[in-house]
KOLDOBA-362333 format. One record per residue (C-alpha): x, y, z; residue in three letters; residue number from 1. Coordinates in nm, 2 decimals. Last residue first. Layout:
<sites>
site east X, north Y, up Z, res ala, n NUM
...
</sites>
This chain:
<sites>
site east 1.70, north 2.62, up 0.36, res unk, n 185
site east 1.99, north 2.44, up 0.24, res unk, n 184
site east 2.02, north 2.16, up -0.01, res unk, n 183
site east 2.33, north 1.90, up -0.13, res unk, n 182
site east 2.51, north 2.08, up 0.24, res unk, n 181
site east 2.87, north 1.93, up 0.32, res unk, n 180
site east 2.90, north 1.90, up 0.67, res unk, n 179
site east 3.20, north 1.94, up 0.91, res unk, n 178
site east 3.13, north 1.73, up 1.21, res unk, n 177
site east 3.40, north 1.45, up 1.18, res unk, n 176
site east 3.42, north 1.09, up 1.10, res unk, n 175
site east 3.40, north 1.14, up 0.66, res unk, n 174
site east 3.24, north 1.52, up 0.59, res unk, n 173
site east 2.90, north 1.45, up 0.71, res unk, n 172
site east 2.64, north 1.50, up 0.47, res unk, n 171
site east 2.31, north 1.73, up 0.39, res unk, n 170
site east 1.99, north 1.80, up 0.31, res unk, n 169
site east 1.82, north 2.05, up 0.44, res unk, n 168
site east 1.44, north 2.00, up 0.46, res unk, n 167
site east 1.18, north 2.09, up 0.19, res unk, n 166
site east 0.96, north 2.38, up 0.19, res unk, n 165
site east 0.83, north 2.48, up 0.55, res unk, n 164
site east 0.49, north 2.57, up 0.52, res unk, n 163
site east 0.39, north 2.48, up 0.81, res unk, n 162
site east -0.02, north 2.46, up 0.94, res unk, n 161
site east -0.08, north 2.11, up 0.73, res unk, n 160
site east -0.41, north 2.06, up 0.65, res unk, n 159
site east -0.56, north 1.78, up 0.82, res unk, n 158
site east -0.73, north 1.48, up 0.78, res unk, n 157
site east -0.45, north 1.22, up 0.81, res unk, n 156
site east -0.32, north 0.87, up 0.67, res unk, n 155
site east -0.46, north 0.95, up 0.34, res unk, n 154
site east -0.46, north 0.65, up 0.13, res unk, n 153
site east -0.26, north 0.55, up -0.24, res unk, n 152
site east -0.38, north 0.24, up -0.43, res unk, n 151
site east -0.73, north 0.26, up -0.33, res unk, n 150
site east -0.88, north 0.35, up -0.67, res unk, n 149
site east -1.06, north 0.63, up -0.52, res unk, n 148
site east -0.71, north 0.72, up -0.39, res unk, n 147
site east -0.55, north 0.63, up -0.69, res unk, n 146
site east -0.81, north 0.85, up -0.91, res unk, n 145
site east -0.80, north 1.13, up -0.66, res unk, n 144
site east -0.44, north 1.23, up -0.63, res unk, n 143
site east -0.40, north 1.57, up -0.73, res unk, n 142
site east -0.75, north 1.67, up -0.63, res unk, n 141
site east -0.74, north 1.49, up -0.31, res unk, n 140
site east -0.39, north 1.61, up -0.21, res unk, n 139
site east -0.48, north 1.94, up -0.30, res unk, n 138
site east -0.80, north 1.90, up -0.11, res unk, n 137
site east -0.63, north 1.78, up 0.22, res unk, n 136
site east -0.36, north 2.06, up 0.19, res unk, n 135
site east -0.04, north 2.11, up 0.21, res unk, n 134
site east 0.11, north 2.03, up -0.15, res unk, n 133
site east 0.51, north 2.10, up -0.23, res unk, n 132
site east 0.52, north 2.23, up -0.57, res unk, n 131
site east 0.54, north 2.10, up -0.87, res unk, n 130
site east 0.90, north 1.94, up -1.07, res unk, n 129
site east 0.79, north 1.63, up -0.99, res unk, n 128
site east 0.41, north 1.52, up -0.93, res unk, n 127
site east 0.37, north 1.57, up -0.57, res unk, n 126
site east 0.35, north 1.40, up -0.25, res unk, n 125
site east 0.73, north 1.45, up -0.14, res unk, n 124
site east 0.92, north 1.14, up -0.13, res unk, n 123
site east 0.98, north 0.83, up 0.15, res unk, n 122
site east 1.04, north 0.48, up 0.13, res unk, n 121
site east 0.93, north 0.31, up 0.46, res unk, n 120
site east 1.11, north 0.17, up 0.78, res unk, n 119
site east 0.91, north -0.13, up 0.88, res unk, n 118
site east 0.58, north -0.20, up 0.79, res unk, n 117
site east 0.36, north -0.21, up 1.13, res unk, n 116
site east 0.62, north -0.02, up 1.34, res unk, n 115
site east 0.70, north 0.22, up 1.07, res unk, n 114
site east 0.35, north 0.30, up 0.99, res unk, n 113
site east 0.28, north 0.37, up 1.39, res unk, n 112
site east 0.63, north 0.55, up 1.42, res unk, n 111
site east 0.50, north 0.77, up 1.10, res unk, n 110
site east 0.14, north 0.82, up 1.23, res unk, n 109
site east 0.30, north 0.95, up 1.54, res unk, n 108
site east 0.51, north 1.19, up 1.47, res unk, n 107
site east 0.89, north 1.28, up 1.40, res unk, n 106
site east 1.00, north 0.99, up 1.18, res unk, n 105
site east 1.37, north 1.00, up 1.15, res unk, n 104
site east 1.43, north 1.12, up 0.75, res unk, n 103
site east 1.71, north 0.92, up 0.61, res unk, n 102
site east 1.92, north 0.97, up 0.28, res unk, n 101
site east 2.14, north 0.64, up 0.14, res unk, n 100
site east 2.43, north 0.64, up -0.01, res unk, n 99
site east 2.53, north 0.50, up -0.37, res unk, n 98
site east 2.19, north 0.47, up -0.40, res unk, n 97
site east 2.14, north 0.49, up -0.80, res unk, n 96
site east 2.26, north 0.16, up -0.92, res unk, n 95
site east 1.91, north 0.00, up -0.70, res unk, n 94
site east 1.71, north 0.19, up -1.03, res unk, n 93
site east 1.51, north -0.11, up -1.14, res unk, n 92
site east 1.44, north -0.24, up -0.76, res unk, n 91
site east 1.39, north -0.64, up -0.83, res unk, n 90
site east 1.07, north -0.82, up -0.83, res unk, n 89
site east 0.97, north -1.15, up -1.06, res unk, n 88
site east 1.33, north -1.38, up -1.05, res unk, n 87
site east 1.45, north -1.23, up -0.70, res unk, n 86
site east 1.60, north -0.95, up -0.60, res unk, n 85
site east 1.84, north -0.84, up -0.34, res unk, n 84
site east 2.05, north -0.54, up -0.38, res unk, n 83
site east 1.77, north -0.29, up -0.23, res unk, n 82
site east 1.78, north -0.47, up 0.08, res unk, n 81
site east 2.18, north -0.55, up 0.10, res unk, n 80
site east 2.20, north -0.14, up 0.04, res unk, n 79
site east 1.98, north -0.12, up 0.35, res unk, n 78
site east 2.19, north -0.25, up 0.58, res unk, n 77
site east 2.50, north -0.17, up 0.43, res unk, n 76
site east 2.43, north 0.22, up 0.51, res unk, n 75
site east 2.61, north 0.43, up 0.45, res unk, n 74
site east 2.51, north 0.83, up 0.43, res unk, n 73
site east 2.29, north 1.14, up 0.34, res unk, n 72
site east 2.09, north 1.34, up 0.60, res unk, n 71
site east 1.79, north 1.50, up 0.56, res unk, n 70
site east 1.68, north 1.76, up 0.78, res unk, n 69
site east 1.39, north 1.94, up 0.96, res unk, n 68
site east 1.49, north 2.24, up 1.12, res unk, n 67
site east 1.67, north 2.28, up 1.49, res unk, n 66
site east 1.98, north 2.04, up 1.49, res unk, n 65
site east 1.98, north 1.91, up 1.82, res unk, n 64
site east 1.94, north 1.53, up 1.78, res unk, n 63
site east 2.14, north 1.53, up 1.44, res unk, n 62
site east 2.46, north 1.68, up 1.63, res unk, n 61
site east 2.41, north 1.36, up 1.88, res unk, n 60
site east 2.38, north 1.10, up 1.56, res unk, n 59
site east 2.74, north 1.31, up 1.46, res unk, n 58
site east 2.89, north 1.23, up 1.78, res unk, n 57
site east 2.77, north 0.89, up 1.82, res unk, n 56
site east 2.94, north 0.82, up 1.47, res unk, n 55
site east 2.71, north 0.78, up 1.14, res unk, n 54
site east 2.81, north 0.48, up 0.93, res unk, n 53
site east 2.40, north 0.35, up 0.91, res unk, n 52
site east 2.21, north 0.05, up 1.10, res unk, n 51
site east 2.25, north 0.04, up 1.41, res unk, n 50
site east 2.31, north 0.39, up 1.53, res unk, n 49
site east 2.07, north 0.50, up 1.25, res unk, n 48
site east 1.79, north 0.30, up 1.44, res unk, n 47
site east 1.87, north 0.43, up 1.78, res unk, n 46
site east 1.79, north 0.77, up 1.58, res unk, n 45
site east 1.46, north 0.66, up 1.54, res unk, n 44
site east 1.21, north 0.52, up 1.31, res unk, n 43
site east 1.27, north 0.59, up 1.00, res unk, n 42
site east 1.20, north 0.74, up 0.70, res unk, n 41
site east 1.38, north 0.61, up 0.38, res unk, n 40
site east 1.48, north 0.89, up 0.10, res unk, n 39
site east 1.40, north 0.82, up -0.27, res unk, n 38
site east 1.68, north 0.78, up -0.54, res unk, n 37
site east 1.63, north 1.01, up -0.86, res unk, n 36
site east 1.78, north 0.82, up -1.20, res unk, n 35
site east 1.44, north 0.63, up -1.19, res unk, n 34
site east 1.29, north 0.94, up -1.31, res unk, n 33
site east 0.97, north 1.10, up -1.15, res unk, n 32
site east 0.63, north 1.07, up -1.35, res unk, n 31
site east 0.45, north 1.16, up -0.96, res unk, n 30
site east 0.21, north 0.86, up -0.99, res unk, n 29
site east 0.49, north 0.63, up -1.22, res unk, n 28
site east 0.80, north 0.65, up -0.90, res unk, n 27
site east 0.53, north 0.58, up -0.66, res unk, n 26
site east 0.44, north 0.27, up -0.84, res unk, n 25
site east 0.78, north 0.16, up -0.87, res unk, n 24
site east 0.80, north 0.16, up -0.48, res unk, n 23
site east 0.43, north -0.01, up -0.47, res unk, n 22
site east 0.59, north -0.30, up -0.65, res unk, n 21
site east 0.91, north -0.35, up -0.44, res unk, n 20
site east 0.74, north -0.33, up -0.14, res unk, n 19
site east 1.02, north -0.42, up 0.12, res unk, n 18
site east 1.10, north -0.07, up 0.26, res unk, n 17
site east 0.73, north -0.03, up 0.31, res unk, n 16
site east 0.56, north 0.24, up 0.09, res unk, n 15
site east 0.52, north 0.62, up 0.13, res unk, n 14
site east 0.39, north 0.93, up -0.05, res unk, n 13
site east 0.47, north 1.25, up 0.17, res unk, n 12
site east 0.30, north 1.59, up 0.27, res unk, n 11
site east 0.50, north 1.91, up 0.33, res unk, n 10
site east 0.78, north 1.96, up 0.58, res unk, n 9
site east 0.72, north 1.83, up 0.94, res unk, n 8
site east 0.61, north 1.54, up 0.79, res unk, n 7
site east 0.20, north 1.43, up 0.73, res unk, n 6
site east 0.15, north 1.11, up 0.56, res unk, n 5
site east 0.03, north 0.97, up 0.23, res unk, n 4
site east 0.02, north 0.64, up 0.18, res unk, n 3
site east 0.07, north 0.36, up -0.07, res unk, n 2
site east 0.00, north 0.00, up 0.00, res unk, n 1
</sites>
């Protein structure tokens, strides 16, 4: 299944880490290119401890940084996921993650999601190259064949009161806490 959920940025399309066919869906609703990775939201930073290159120090930094971010790195753990394929599902575009970006879910309908599905491709719920949507009836209007459909549903009723853009997106420079910024707000 797709969803849509609320971020602390705009609204999101998202499918489990391990649905291969509702991944290449998303990548057909908003016509985006294959050559364009999608990020991962997950859980918590305990998870990026575990499971990415990030050092203690730099997890810490992530904690306290004040505006939503993106943050670009290893991580083995999920490169062996989107490696694997078997003879009828495969990711097309696996080339393209060379590293990884991760959101860390900061509400509840994303921990719930996460909890049920595991930790979930993430992208902005719009067509590419359009702008951000924050509304219910954008959403609905934008997306209202595969939501009547039932391929995509609205985990939330609300408009969104932010209109914060898009998140910084950045990378640590190797161990240390320099960072090299892809996108800044």
């Amino acid at each position: 299944m797709i969803y849509i959920i609320p971020t602390d940025t705009c609204f999101w399309l998202t499918c489990s880490l391990n649905d291969i066919k509702n991944y290449h869906k998303i990548y057909k609703i908003k016509k985006r290119k294959l050559s364009k990775p999608l990020a991962i939201i997950i859980e918590n930073y305990d998870w990026l401890e575990k499971n990415t290159s990030l050092t203690l120090e730099q997890i810490k930094f992530l904690k306290n940084y004040k505006k939503p971010f993106t943050i670009l790195t290893d991580s083995n753990h999920v490169k062996l996921w989107i490696n694997y394929s078997d003879m009828d599902n495969e990711f097309e575009n696996k080339d393209v993650y060379k590293k990884i970006a991760f959101r860390v879910a900061n509400n509840d309908i994303q921990k719930k999601l996460i909890k049920e599905y595991w930790p979930m491709f993430l992208t902005s719920a719009n067509l590419s190259d359009k702008p951000e949507i924050y509304s219910i009836k954008e959403l609905r209007k934008e997306f209202e064949y595969y939501i009547d459909k039932n391929i995509i549903k609205i985990k939330w009723n609300q408009n969104l009161n932010n209109k914060v853009k898009t998140s910084d997106l950045f990378e640590f420079v190797w161990d240390s806490l320099d960072i090299n910024y892809l996108r800044k707000n």
